[in-house]
C-alpha positions in Angstrom: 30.5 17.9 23.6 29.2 18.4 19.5 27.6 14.8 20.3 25.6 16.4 23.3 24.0 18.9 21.0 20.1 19.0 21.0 20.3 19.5 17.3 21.9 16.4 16.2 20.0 14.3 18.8 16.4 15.8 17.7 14.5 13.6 15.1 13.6 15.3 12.2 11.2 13.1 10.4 8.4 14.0 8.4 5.4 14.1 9.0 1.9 15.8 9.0 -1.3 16.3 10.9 -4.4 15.3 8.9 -7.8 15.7 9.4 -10.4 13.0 8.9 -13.9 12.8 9.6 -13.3 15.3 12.7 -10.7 13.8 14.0 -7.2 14.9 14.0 -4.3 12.1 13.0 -0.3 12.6 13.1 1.1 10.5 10.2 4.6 9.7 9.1 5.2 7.7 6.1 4.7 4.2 6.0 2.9 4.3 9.1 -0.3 1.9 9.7 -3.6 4.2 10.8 -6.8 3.5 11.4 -9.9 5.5 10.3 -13.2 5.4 10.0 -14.9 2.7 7.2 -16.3 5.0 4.1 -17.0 3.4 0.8 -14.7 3.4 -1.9 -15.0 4.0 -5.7 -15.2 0.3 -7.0 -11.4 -0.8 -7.4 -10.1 2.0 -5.2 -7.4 0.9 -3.5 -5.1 4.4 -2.7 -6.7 7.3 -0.6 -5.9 10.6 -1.0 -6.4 13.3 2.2 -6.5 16.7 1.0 -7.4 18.6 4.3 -3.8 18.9 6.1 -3.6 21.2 9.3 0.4 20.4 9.4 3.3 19.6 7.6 7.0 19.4 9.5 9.5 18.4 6.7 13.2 18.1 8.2 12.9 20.4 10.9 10.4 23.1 9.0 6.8 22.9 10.1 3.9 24.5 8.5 0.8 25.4 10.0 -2.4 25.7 7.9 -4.9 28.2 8.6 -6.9 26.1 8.5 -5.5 24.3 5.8 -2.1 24.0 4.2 -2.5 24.8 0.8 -1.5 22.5 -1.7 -0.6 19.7 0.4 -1.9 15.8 0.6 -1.3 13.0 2.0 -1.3 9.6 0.0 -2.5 5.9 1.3 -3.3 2.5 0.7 -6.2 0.9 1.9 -5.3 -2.4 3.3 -8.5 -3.3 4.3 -11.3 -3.2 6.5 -11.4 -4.4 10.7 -14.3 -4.3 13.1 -12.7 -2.3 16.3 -13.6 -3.9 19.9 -17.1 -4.2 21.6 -18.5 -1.5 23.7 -21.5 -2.2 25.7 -24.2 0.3 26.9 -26.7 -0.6 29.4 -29.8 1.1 29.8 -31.6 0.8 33.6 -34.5 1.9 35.4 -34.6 1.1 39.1 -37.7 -0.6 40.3 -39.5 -1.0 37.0 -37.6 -4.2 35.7 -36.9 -2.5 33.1 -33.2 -3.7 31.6 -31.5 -3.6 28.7 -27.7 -4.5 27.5 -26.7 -3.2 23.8 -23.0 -4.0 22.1 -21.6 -1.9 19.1 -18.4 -2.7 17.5 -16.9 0.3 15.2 -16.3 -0.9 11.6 -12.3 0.7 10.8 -10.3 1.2 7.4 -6.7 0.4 7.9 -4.5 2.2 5.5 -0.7 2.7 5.1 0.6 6.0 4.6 3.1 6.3 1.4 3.7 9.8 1.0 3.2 13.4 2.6 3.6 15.8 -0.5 3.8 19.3 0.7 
């Protein structure tokens, strides 16, 4: 019946919600994300994100208002990835008028290594 419990079956990793170019991410250590490309100081190889909305650490969240104060996140850029095509097509009826434009996104994969809260 103790082995049934909700508490010992819940997962208490940690982890935090960061924000990043207006997006919002969930991260967990050693977890592979992708965001958007940015340039980097020449040699830069570890990212740090300062803007944290939330931190849960073993059970114990923390919610930022807007920010949680003092917390970062720490990466490692891996490298850089073009994302998939997208195609937009621009039409006019009855004026011949067509045309067919592609876009792929350019991404930053990094690797989370710590949450420091």
């Amino acid at each position: 019946m103790l082995a049934d419990s909700p508490l010992l079956t819940k997962d208490f990793t940690v982890y935090a919600i960061i924000e990043d170019s207006g997006t919002q991410i969930k991260v967990a250590k050693g977890d592979v994300v992708q965001i958007d490309l940015r340039e980097l100081a020449t040699g830069g190889k570890e990212l740090t994100f300062d803007r944290v909305l939330a931190v849960n650490t073993g059970g114990k969240a923390t919610i930022g208002a807007p920010y949680v104060k003092g917390a970062s996140v720490v990466a490692t850029v891996l490298g850089e990835e073009k994302g998939d095509k997208t195609i937009a097509v621009k039409y006019s009826r009855r004026k011949g008028y067509r045309k067919k434009i592609g876009h792929r996104q350019g991404y930053l994969n990094v690797r989370i290594e710590d949450i420091k809260a």
